[in-house]
C-alpha positions in Angstrom: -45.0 41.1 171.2 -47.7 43.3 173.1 -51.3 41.2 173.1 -54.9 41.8 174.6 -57.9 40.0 175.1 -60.9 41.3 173.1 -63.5 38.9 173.8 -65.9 37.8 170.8 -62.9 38.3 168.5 -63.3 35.3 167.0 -65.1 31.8 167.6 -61.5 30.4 169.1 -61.5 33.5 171.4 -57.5 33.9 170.3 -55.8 37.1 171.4 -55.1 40.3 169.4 -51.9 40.7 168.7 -50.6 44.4 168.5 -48.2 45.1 165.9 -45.9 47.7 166.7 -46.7 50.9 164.7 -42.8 52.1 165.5 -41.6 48.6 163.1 -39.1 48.5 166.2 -38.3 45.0 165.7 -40.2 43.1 162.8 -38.1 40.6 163.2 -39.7 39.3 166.0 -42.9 40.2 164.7 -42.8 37.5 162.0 -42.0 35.1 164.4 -44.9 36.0 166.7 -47.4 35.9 163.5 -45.7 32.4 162.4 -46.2 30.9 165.9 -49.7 32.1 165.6 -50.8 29.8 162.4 -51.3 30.9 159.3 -54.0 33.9 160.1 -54.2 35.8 163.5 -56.2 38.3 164.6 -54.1 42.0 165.0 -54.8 45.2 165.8 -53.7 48.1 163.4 -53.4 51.4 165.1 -56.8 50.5 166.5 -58.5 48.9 163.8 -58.7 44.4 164.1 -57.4 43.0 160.9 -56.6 39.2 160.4 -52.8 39.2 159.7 -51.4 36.3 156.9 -48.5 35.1 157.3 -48.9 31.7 155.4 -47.5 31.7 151.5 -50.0 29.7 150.7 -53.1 31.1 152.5 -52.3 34.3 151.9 -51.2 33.5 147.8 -54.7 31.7 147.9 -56.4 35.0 149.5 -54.8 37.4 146.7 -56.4 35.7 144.1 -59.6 34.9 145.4 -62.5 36.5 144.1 -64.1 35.9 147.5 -61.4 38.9 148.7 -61.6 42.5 147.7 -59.9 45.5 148.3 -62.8 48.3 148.2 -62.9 49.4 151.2 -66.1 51.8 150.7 -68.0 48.5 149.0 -66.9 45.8 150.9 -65.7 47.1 154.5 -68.8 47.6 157.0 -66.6 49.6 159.2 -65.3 52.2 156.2 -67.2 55.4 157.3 -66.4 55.1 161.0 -63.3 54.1 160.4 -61.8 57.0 158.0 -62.6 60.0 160.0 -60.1 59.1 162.8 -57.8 56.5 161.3 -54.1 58.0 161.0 -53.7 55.2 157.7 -57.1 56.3 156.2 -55.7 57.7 153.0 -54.2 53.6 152.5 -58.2 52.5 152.3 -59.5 56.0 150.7 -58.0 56.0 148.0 -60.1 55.9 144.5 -57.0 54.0 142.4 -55.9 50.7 141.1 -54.8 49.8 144.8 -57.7 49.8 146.3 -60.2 48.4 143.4 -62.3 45.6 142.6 -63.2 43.6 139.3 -64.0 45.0 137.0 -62.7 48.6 138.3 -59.9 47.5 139.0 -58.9 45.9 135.2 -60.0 48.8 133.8 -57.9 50.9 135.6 -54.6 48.4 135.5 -55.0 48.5 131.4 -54.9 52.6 131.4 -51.8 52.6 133.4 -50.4 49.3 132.1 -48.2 51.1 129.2 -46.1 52.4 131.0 -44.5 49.6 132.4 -44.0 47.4 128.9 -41.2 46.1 128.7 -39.7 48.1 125.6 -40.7 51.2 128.1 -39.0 50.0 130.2 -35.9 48.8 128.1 -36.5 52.7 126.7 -35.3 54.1 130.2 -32.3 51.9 130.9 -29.7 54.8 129.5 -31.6 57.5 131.5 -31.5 55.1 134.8 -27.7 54.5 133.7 -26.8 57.8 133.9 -28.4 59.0 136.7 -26.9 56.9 138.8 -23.7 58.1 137.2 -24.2 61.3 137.9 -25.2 60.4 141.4 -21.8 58.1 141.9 -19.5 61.4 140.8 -21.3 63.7 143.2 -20.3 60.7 146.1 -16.7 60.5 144.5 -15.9 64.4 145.9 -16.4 62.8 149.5 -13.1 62.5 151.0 -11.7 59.1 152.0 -12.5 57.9 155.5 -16.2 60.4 155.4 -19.6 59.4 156.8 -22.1 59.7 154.1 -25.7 58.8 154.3 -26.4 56.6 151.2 -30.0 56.7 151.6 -30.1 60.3 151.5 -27.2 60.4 148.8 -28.2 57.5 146.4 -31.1 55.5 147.4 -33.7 58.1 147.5 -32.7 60.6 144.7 -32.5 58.0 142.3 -36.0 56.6 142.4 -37.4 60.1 142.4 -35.7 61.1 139.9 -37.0 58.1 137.6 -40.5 58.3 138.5 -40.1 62.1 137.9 -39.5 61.2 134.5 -41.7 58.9 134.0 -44.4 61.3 135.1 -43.4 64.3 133.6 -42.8 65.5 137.5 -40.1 68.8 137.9 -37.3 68.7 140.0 -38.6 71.5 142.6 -42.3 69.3 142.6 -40.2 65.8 143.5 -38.2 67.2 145.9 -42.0 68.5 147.8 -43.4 65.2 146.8 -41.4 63.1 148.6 -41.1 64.4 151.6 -45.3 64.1 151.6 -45.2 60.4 150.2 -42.5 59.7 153.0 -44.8 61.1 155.9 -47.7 58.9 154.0 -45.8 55.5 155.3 -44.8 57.1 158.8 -47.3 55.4 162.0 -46.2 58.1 164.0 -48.5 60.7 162.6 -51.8 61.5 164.4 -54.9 61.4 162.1 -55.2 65.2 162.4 -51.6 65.2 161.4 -51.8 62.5 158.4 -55.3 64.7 157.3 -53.1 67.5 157.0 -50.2 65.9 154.7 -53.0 64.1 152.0 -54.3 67.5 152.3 -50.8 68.9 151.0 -50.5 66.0 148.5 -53.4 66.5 146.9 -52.5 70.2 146.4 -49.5 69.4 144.8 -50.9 67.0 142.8 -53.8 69.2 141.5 -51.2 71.2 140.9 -49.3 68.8 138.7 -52.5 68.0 136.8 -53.1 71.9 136.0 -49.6 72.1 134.3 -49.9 69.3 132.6 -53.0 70.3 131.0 -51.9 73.5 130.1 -48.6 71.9 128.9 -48.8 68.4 128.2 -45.6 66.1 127.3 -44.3 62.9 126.7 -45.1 61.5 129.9 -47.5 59.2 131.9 -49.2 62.0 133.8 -50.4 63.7 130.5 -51.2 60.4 128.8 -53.4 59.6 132.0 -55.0 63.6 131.8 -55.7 63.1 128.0 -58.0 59.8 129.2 -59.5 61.7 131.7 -60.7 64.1 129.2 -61.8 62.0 126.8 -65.6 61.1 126.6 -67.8 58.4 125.6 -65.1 55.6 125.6 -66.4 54.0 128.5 -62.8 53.8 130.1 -62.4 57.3 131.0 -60.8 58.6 134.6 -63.2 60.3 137.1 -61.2 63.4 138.6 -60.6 61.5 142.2 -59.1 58.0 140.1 -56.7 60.5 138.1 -55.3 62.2 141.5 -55.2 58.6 143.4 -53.6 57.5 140.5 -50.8 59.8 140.0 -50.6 59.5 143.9 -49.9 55.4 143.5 -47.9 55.5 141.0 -45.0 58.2 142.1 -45.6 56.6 145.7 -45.6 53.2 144.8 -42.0 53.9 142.3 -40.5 56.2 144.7 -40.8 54.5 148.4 -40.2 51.2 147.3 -37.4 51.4 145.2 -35.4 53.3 147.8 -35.8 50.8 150.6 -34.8 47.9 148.2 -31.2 49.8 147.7 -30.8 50.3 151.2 -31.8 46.8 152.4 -29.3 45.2 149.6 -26.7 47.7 150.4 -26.9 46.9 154.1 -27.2 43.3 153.6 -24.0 43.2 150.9 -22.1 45.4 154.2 -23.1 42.9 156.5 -21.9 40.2 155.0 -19.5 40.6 152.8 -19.1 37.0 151.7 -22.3 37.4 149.5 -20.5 40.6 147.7 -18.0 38.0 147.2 -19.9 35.8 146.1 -20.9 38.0 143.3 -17.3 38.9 142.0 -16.3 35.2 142.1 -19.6 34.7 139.5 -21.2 32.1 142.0 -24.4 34.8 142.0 -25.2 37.7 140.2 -26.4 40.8 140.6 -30.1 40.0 139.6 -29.5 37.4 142.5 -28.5 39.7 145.2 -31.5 41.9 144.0 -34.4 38.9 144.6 -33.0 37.6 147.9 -33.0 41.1 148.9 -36.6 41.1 148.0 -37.3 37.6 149.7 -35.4 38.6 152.9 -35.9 42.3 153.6 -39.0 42.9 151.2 -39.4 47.0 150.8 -43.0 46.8 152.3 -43.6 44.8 155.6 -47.2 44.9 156.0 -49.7 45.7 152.6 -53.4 47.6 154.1 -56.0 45.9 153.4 -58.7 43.5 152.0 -61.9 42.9 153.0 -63.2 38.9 152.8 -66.7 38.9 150.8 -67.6 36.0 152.5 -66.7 33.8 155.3 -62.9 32.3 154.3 -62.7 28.9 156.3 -58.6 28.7 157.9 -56.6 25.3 157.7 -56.7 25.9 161.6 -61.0 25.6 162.0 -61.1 29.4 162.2 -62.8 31.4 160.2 -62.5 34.8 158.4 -66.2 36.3 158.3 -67.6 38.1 155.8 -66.3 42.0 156.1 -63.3 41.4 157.9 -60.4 43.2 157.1 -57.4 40.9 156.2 -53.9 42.6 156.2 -51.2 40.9 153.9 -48.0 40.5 155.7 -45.5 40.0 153.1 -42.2 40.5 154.7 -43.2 37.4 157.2 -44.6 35.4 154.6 -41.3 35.7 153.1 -39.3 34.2 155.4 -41.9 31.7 156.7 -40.0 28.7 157.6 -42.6 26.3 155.4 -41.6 27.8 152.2 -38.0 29.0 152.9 -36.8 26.2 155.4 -34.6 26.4 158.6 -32.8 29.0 156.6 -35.2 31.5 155.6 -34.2 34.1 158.2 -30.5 33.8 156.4 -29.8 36.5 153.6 -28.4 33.9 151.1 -28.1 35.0 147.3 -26.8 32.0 146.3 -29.8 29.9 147.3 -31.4 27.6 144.5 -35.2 29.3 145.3 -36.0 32.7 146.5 -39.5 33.0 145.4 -40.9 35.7 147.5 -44.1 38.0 147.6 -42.1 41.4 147.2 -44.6 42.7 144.4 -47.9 40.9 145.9 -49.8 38.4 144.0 -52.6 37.8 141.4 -54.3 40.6 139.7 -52.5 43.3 141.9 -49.2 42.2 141.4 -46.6 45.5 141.2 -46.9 46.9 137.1 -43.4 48.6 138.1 -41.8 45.7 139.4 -39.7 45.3 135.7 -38.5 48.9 136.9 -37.5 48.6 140.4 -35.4 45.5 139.4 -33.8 47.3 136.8 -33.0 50.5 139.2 -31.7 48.6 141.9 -29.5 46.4 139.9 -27.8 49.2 138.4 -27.1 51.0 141.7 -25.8 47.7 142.8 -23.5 46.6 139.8 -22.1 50.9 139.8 -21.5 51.2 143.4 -19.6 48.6 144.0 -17.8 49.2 141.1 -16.7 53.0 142.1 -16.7 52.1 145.3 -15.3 48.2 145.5 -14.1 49.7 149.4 -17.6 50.9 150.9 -17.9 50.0 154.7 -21.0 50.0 157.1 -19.9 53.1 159.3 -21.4 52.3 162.6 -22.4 48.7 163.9 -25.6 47.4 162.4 -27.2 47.1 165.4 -26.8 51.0 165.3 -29.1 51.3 162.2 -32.6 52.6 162.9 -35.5 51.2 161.1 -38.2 53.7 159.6 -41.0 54.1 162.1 -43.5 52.3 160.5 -45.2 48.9 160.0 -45.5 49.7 156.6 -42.2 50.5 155.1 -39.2 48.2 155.5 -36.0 50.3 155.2 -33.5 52.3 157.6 -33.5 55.9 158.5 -30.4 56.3 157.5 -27.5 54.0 156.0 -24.4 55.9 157.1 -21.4 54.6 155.5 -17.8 55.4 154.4 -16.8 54.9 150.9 -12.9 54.7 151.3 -10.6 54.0 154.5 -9.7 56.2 156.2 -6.1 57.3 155.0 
């Protein structure tokens, strides 16, 4: 991986390691961060973060009061950083994600409902049948035809869910999702990325008059009718109502869709662990949390900022105001936790604890969700479709462009034989 000296970096004087903003080969990236200890110093598209790739440093750092992740209270380079900073909107944000405290439980309880588990029980028909619907369009495909199942099943389902769940139309999902999707790409400039939140927040102020005017029985009015209310003490400002309909279609759209295409690919690959499923030896829920241990839908999680200085098992040190960048995907397969065979996509194996959904007080609300959604997909597809082949090589597939997101640009496959 690509390094460079920046003196005064830190009191061991260790090199900055440059993470590739293209995700080329991640790969190799987690074994570059594991060979560095359990924290190294990175650079982010410009901006030095301290990358953790330990499981147990970095499960120590997401709970740790000493760690924050308001950037405007906690970050001394915040208003330098921002103006120029193609991933600004990931540290500008006024929502859950990026708050602190007590902010940040009073936000987590308004947004909390709708992810209880009856909810969530609630929406297994609707998930159900959506990917039914989806699975018929795919059955007019003719045997032995490349179709892109990201584009034709991974992607439209999630939307369509979190449409739901937000009370989002059709024509509005189809617009936001091309704007979240351009949110996780590293290859827009900052004038560029300026110009998509700009768009997002359009739409979104758009969403917000509607559902004012019109309000249903969804999350986005639920979350407008606390905005409006006064005197409670736990009302929304206008910016943590946009951020927060921004997190949460962003958050249950982009994630879900690259956990169906990494298990999809994965189950292609190697088809013994599809087998291993129709023999009963795993199950579905099994293929679903080894897919989130070994290809995790987020590689790299932007940022926290350390409160104090945070002393490393190495002698190093992260000072007070640092930015610290959680490197899930790595920490997943580090070889401490996960042994010699962590880098092996095994559902069978007796632990695949994993950091998927994050840790501690930010742990993913809609994680109950995106298990449900991909398990379904899973368990239907294979069903319709017990036949469904990789259509090109895997070394063919193209990762997204990004550090961020962990997922394919496209998962062509066929879902008959030819003949």
């Amino acid at each position: 991986m690509p390094e460079q000296q920046l003196p005064d970096q830190s009191s061991s004087g260790q090199r900055l390691l440059v993470l590739d903003p293209s995700g080329s080969d991640h790969h190799a990236e987690h074994r570059a961060l594991h060979a560095r200890g359990a924290a190294t110093l990175v650079d982010l598209l410009g901006v030095t973060a301290w990358s953790v790739s330990d499981p147990t440093l970095l499960r120590q750092l997401l709970t740790s009061p000493a760690v924050s992740k308001n950037a405007r209270a906690h970050w001394p380079a915040f208003a330098e950083t921002v103006a120029t900073w193609p991933l600004a909107l990931w540290v500008a944000v006024d929502n859950m994600f990026t708050a602190y405290g007590s902010d940040h439980r009073r936000l987590r309880r308004l947004i909390a409902p709708a992810f209880t588990a009856r909810r969530v029980a609630a929406m297994k028909t609707d998930i159900e049948e959506l990917v039914t619907g989806l699975l018929d369009r795919l059955a007019d495909v003719p045997a032995g035809d490349v179709v892109d199942l990201r584009e034709e099943l991974a992607a439209p389902l999630p939307i369509a869910v979190v449409g739901r769940l937000m009370g989002v139309s059709a024509g509005h999902g189809a617009d936001l999702r091309t704007l979240v999707d351009n949110v996780f790409l590293m290859s827009l400039s900052a004038e560029e990325a300026a110009k998509n939140t700009a768009a997002v927040y359009e739409l979104l102020d758009e969403l917000i008059r509607d559902k004012r005017a019109r309000p249903g029985d969804d999350m986005t009015s639920l979350l407008i009718a606390t905005r409006d209310e006064e005197g409670d003490g736990c009302s929304l400002s206008d910016a943590e109502l946009r951020d927060t309909l921004l997190l949460m279609i962003s958050a249950g759209y982009e994630t879900t869709v690259n956990v169906i295409d990494q298990a999809v690919c994965s189950l292609l690959t190697d088809p013994a662990q599809l087998d291993h499923v129709r023999a009963g030896r795993c199950t579905w829920d099994d293929i679903v949390e080894e897919t989130l241990r070994h290809e995790p839908a987020v590689k790299h999680l932007p940022m926290r900022y350390a409160l104090e200085d945070i002393p490393l098992p190495d002698g190093g040190t992260i000072r007070a105001g640092d930015a610290i960048l959680a490197s899930y995907a790595a920490a997943n397969r580090h070889p401490g936790w996960h042994g010699d065979s962590a880098n092996r996509f095994d559902a069978t194996r007796a632990g695949k604890e994993h950091l998927a959904f994050g840790h501690g007080v930010h742990y993913c609300l809609g994680a109950p969700l995106a298990r449900l959604e991909v398990t379904t997909v899973l368990r239907d597809l294979f069903a319709r479709f017990p036949d469904v082949e990789l259509a090109v090589p895997v070394d063919e597939l193209r990762p997204l462009p990004t550090l961020i997101s962990n997922g394919h640009t496209a998962l062509p496959v066929r879902l008959r034989p030819r003949g």
